[in-house]
MIKOL-20689 format. One record per residue (C-alpha): residue in one letter; z, x, y. Coordinates in pm, whole numbers, padded with zeros to 5 digits, always signed. Layout:
REM residues N
AZXY ...
REM end
This chain:
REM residues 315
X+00000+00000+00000 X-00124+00156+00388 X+00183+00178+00615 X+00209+00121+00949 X+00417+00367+01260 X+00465+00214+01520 X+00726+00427+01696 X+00977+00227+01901 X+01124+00379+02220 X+01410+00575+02210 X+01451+00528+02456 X+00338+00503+04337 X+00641+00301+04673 X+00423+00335+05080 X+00370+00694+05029 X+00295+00961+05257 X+00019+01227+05214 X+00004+01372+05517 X+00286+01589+05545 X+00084+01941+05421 X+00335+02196+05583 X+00578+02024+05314 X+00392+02036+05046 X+00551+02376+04864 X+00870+02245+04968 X+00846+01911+04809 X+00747+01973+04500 X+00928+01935+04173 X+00801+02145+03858 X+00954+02042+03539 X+00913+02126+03177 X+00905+01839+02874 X+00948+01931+02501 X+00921+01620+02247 X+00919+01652+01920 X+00895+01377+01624 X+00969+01448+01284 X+00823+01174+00995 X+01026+01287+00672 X+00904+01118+00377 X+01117+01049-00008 X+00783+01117-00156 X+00435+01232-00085 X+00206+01079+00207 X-00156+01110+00241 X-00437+00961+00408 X-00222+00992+00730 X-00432+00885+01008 X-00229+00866+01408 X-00321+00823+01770 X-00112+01022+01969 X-00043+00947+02366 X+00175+01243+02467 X-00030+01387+02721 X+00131+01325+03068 X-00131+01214+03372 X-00266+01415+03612 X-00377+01298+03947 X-00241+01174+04216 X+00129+01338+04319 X+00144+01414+03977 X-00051+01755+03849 X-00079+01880+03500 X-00029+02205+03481 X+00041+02270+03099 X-00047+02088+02764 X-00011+02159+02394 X-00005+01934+02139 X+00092+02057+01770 X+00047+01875+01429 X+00209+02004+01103 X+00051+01982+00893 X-00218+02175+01061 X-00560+01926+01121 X-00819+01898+01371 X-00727+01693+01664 X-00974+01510+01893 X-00890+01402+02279 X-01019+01097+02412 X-00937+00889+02713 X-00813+00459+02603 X-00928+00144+02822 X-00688+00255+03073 X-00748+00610+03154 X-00464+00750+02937 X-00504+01047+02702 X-00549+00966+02318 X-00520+01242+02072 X-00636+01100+01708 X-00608+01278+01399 X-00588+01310+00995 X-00412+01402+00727 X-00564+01360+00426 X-00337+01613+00156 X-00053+01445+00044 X+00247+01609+00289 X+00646+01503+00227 X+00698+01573+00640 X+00465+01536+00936 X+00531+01721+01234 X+00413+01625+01604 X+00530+01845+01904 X+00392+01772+02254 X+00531+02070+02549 X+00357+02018+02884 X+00438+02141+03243 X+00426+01875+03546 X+00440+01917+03913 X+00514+01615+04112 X+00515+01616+04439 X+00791+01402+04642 X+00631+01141+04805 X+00855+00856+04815 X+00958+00753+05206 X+01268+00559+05150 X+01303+00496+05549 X+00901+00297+05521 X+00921+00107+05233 X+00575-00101+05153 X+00725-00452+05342 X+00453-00631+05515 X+00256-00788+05209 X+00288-01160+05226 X+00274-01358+04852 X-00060-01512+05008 X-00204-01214+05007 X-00209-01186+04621 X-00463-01497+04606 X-00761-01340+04454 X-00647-01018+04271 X-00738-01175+03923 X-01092-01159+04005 X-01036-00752+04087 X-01098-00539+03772 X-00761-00313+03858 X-00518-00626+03863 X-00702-00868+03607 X-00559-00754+03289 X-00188-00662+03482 X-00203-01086+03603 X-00237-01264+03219 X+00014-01248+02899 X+00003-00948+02673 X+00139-00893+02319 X+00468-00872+02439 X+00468-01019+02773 X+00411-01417+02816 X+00615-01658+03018 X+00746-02039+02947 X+00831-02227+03236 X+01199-02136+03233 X+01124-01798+03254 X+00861-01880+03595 X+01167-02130+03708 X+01405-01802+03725 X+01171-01572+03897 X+01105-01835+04150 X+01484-01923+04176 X+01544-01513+04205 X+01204-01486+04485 X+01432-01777+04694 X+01221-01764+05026 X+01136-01458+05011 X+00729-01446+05151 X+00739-01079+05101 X+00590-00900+04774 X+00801-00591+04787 X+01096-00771+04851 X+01041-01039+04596 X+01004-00719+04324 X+01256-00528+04397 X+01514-00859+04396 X+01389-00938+04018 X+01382-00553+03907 X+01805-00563+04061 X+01818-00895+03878 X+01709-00772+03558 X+01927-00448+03590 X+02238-00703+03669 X+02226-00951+03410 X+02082-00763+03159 X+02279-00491+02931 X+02177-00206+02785 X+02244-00178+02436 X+02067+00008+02166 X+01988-00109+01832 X+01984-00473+01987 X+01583-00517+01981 X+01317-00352+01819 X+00956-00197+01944 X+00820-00541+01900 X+01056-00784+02059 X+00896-00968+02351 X+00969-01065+02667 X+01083-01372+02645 X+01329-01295+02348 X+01491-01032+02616 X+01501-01356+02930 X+01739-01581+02616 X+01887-01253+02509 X+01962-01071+02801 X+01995-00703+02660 X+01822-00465+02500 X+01683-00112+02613 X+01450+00018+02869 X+01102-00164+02693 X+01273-00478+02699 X+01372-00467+03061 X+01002-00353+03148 X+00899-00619+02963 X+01114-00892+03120 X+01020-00762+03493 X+00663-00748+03428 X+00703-01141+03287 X+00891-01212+03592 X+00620-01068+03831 X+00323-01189+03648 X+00487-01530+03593 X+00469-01521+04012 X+00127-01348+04043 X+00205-01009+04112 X+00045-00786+03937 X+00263-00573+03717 X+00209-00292+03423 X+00374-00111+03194 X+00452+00265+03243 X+00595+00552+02975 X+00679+00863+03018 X+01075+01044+03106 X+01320+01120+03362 X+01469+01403+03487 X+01831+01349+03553 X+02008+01596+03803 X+02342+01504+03648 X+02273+01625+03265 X+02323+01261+03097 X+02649+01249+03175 X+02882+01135+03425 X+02932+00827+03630 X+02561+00891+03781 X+02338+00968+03478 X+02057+00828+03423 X+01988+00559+03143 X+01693+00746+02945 X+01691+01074+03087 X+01615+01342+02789 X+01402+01046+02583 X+01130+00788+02636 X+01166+00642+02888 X+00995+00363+03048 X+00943+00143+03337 X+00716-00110+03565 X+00448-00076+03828 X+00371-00338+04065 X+00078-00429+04271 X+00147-00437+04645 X-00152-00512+04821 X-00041-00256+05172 X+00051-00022+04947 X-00094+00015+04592 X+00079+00000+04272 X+00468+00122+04309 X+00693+00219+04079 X+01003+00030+03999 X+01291+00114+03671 X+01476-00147+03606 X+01649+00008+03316 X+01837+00201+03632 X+01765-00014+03988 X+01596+00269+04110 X+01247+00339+04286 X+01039+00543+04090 X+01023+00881+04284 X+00978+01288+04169 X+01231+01237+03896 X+00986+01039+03688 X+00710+01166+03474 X+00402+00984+03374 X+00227+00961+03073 X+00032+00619+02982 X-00008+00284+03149 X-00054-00032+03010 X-00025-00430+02967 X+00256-00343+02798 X+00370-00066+02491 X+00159-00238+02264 X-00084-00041+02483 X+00122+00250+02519 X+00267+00316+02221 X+00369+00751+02215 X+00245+00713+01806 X+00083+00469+01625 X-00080+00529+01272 X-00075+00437+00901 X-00023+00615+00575 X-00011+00584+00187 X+00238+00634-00006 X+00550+00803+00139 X+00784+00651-00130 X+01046+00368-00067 X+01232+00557+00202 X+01123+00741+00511 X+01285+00898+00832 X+01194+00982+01185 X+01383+01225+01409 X+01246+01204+01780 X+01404+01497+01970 X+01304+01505+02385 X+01373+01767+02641 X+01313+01766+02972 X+01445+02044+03222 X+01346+02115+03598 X+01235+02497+03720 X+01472+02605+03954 X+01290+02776+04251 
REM end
């Protein structure tokens, strides 16, 4: 019988380009180990994966290191999805008892985040017509994990109160989701959907992307799904760490039509800013999804270890 991976997770704000004499200054270079470790009772073959690993480059964020390793060795081939985001797909056909995938990059991201001119100034009205654009359409309808029954619409518009303002309206339901919701591991899985997290109210930082992007989309803002990790300044520990900082991590972007698509974790009420690193976007981690294959055989009992470090260059 073929078996399926689908690895759960372990876990762009009015921005300012014009400051060059700045640049060197504010820029944050950081470097991100993950490794996953498929351990099988008995022997696997035929193991065929797509791999999204490979963090984006463009924008404030530059690439300026990749490697991906597979053990057992293979040939891997690189090709971009639907969405821009970088695939890797290979095989193994010899039967193998482990599989080894290992992804190291290096990412500069420049800071670019001014908290003192936040994007206000989009009115809801001026969302009427982004589902005929190409860049909102598929960020505007329901998704394999993202779909939205009228209580669900009734709560975002109960949460939006009067608010005629787009940024203001998303960053009230990303706070609402990080207030009602808890954080608890173990409580969903990779394929819980949104609407089980809206009657649930916890889960881990898919399930609160998932539940904000609902919550916008139910509204008409466009929203999408985001993966990659954050750098925490305080370790992971202490009063101020950072929920999923040194794992997956992920979180939403929204469409603001003064401003672009801006980043907003809900897993941690916090604009997105140089602390976050990119790798894939999406409708939602059905589309994003860091490994995703099938394989024969493997025996009755198998084990992943997923094992993430990220550290920042000190200057």
């Amino acid at each position: 019988m073929k078996k399926q991976i689908n690895t759960p997770v372990t876990e762009e704000i009015n921005i300012n380009l014009d400051s060059s004499s700045e640049t060197i200054q504010n820029i944050s270079k950081y470097s991100i180990i993950h490794k996953t470790t498929f351990s099988y009772s008995e022997e696997a073959r035929e193991n065929v994966n797509q791999v999204r690993l490979k963090p984006l480059n463009g924008y404030y964020q530059n690439l300026d290191f990749y490697l991906l390793t597979v053990l057992p060795a293979t040939k891997l081939t690189e090709y971009p999805d639907l969405f821009g985001n970088s695939v890797h797909y290979f095989e193994v056909n010899s039967p193998h008892k482990k599989l080894q995938i290992e992804s190291r990059s290096t990412v500069s991201i420049e800071a670019v985040v001014d908290y003192k001119n936040l994007p206000y100034g989009s009115k809801h009205d001026d969302l009427l017509g982004l589902i005929e654009r190409d860049d909102c359409y598929e960020f505007l309808n329901g998704s394999t994990y993202v779909n939205w029954p009228i209580s669900l619409w009734k709560e975002a518009l109960d949460v939006k109160d009067n608010s005629e303002d787009v940024f203001q309206t998303c960053y009230s339901l990303m706070t609402f989701v990080y207030n009602v919701c808890f954080y608890c591991t173990e409580s969903t899985t990779a394929e819980t959907t949104a609407y089980e997290v809206f009657n649930d109210k916890r889960g881990v930082c898919q399930d609160f992307a998932h539940l904000l992007i609902a919550y916008c989309r139910s509204i008409k803002i466009p929203a999408r799904y985001v993966s990659g990790y954050i750098w925490d300044p305080s370790g992971g520990s202490g009063e101020n760490a950072m929920i999923g900082s040194q794992a997956s991590h992920a979180w939403v972007e929204v469409y603001i039509p003064n401003a672009g698509w801006i980043g907003l974790d809900p897993t941690n009420n916090k604009i997105v800013n140089e602390q976050y690193i990119k790798i894939a976007i999406g409708k939602d981690y059905d589309d994003v999804a860091p490994i995703r294959g099938t394989f024969y055989g493997g025996g009755q009992r198998s084990k992943m270890e997923v094992k993430v470090n990220v550290s920042k260059f000190t200057k």
